[in-house]
N, CA, C and O of each residue as an XYZ file, in Angstrom:
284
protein
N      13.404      9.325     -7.353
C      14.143     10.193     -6.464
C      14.880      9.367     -5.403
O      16.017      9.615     -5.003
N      14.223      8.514     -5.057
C      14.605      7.601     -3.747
C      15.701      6.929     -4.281
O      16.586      6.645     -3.474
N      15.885      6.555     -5.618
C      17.147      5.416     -6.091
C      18.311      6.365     -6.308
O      19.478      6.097     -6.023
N      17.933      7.360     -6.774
C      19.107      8.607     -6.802
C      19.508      8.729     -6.085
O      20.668      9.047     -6.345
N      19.262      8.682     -4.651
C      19.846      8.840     -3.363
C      20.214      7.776     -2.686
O      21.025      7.693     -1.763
N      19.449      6.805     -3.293
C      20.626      5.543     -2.458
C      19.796      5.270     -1.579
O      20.508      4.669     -0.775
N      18.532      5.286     -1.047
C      17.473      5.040     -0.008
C      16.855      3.753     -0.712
O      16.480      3.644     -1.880
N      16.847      2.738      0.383
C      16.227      1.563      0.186
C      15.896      0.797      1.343
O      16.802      0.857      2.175
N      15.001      0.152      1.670
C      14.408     -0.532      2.813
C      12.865     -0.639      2.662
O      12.322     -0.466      1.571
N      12.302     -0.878      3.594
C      10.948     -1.262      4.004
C      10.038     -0.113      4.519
O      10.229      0.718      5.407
N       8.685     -0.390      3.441
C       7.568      0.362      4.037
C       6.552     -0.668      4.264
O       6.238     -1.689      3.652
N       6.136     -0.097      5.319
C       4.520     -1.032      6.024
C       3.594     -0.007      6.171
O       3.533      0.826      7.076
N       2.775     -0.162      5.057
C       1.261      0.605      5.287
C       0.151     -0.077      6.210
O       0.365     -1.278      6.377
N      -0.772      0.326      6.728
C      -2.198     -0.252      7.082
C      -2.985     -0.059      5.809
O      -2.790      1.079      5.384
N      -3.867     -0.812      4.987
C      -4.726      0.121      3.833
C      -6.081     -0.389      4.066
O      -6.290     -1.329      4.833
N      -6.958      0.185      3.450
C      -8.129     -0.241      3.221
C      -8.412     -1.017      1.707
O      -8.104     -0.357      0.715
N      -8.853     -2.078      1.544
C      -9.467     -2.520      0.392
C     -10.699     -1.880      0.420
O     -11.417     -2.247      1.350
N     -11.264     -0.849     -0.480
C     -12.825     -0.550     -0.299
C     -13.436     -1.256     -1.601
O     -12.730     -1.632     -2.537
N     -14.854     -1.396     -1.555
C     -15.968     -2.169     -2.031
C     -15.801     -1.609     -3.684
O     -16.293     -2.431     -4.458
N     -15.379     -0.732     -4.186
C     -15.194     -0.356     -5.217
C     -13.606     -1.013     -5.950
O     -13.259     -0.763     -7.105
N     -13.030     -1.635     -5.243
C     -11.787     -2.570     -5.415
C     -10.727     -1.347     -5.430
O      -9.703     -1.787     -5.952
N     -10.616     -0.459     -5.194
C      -9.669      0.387     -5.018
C      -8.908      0.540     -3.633
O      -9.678      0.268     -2.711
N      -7.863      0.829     -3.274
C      -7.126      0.833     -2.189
C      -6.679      2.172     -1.440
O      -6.028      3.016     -2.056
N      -6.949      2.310     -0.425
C      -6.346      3.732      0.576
C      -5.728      3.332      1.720
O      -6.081      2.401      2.444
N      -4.791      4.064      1.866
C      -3.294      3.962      2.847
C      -4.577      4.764      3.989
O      -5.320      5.735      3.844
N      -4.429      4.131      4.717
C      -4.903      4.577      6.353
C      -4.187      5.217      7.042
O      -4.285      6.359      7.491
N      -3.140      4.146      7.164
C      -1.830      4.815      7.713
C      -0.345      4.189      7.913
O      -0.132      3.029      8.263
N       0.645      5.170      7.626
C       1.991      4.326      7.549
C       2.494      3.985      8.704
O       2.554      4.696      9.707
N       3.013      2.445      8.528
C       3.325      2.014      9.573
C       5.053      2.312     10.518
O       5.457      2.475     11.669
N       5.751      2.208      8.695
C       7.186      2.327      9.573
C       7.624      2.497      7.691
O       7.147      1.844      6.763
N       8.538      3.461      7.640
C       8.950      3.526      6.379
C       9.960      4.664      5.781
O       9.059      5.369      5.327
N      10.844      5.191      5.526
C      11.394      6.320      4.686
C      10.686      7.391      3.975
O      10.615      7.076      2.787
N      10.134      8.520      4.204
C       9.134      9.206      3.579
C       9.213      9.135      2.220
O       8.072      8.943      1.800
N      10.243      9.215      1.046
C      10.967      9.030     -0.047
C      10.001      7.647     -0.979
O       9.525      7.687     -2.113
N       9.985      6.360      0.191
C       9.672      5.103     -0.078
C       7.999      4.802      0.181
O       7.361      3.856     -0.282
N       7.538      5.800      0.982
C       6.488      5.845      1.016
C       5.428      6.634      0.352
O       4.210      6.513      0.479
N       6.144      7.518     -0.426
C       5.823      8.042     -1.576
C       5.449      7.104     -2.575
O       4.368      7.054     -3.162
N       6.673      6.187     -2.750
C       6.521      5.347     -3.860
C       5.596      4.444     -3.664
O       4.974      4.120     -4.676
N       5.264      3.857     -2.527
C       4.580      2.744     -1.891
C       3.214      3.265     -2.305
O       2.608      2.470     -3.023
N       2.596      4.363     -2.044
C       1.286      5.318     -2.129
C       1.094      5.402     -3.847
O       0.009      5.323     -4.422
N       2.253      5.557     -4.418
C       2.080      5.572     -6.131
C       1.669      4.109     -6.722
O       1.178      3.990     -7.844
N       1.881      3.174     -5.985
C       2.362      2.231     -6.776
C       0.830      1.309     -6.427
O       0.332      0.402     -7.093
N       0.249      2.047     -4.899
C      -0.885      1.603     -4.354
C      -2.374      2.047     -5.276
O      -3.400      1.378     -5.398
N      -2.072      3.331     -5.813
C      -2.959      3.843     -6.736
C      -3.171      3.430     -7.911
O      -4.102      3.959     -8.518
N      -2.341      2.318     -8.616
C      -2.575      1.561     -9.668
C      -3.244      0.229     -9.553
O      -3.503     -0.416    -10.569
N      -3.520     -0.187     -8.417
C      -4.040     -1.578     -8.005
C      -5.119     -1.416     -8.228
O      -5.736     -0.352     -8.267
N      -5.509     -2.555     -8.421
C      -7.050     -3.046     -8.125
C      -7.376     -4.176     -7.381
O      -6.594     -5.032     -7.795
N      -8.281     -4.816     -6.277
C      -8.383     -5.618     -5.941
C     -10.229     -6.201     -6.166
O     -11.215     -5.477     -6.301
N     -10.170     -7.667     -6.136
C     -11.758     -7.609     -5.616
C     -11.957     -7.080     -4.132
O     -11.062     -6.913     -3.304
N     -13.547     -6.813     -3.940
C     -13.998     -5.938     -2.663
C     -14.117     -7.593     -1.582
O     -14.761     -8.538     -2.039
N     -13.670     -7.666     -0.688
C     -13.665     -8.440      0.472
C     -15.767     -8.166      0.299
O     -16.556     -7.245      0.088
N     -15.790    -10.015      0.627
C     -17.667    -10.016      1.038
C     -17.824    -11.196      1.819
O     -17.199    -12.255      1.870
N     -19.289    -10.531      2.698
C     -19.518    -11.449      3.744
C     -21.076    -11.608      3.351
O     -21.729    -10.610      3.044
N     -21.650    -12.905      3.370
C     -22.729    -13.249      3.188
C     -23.623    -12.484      1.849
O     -24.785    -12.084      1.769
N     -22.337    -12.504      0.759
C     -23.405    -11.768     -0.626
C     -22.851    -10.034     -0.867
O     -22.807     -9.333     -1.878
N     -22.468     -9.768      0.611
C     -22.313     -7.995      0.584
C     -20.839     -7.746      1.028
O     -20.183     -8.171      1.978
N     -20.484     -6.677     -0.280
C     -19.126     -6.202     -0.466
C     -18.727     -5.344      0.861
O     -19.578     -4.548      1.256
N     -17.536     -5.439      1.559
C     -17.735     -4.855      2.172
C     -15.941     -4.245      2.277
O     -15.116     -4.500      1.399
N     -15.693     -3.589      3.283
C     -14.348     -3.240      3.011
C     -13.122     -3.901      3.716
O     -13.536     -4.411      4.757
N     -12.428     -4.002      3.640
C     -11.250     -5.039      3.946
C     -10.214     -4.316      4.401
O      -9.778     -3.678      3.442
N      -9.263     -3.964      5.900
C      -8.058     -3.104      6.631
C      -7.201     -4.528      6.658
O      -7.539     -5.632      7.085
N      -6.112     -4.138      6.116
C      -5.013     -5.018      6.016
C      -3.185     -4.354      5.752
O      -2.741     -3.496      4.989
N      -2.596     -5.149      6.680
C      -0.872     -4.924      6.128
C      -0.263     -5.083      5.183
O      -0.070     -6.233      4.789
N       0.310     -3.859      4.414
C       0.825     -4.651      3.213
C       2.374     -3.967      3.573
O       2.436     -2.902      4.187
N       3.930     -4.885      3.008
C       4.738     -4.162      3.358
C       5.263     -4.304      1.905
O       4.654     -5.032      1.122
N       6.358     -3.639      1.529
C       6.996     -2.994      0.617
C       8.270     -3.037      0.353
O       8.880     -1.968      0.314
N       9.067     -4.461      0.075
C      10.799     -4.406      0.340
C      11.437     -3.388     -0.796
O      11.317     -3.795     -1.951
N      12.068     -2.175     -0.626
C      12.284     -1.321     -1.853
C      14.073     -2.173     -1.592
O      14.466     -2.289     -0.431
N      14.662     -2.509     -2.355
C      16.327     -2.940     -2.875
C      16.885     -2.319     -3.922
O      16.361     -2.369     -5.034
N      17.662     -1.868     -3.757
C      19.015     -1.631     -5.126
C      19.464     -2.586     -5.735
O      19.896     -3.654     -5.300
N      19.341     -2.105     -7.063
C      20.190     -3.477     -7.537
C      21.472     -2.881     -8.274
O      22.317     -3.638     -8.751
């Protein structure tokens, strides 16, 4: 939808890495609602390892940003 319209730029989420290696948007930082749609779709296919401290998984809050471009 977003390329149909010609919308392109930058999203910055906050997310959580949780212990199950899956990822959740906390909260958006700065972004095009359109692009942050996509950013949230594209976040639900990831997987990461779980961040650990001394043996135990634990959960991991981090920036991730998102350059969306036309080509």
């Amino acid at each position: 939808m977003a390329r149909n319209a010609g919308i392109q730029g930058m999203v910055r989420l906050q997310v959580r890495a949780k212990t199950d290696g899956t990822l959740e948007v906390e909260k958006v930082i700065e972004g095009e609602p359109a692009l942050v749609d996509a950013a949230r779709a594209a976040l639900r296919q990831w997987r990461v390892n779980p961040g650990d401290i001394c043996g135990k998984k634990v959960d991991v809050i981090s920036t991730l940003a998102f350059n969306f471009q036309l080509r």
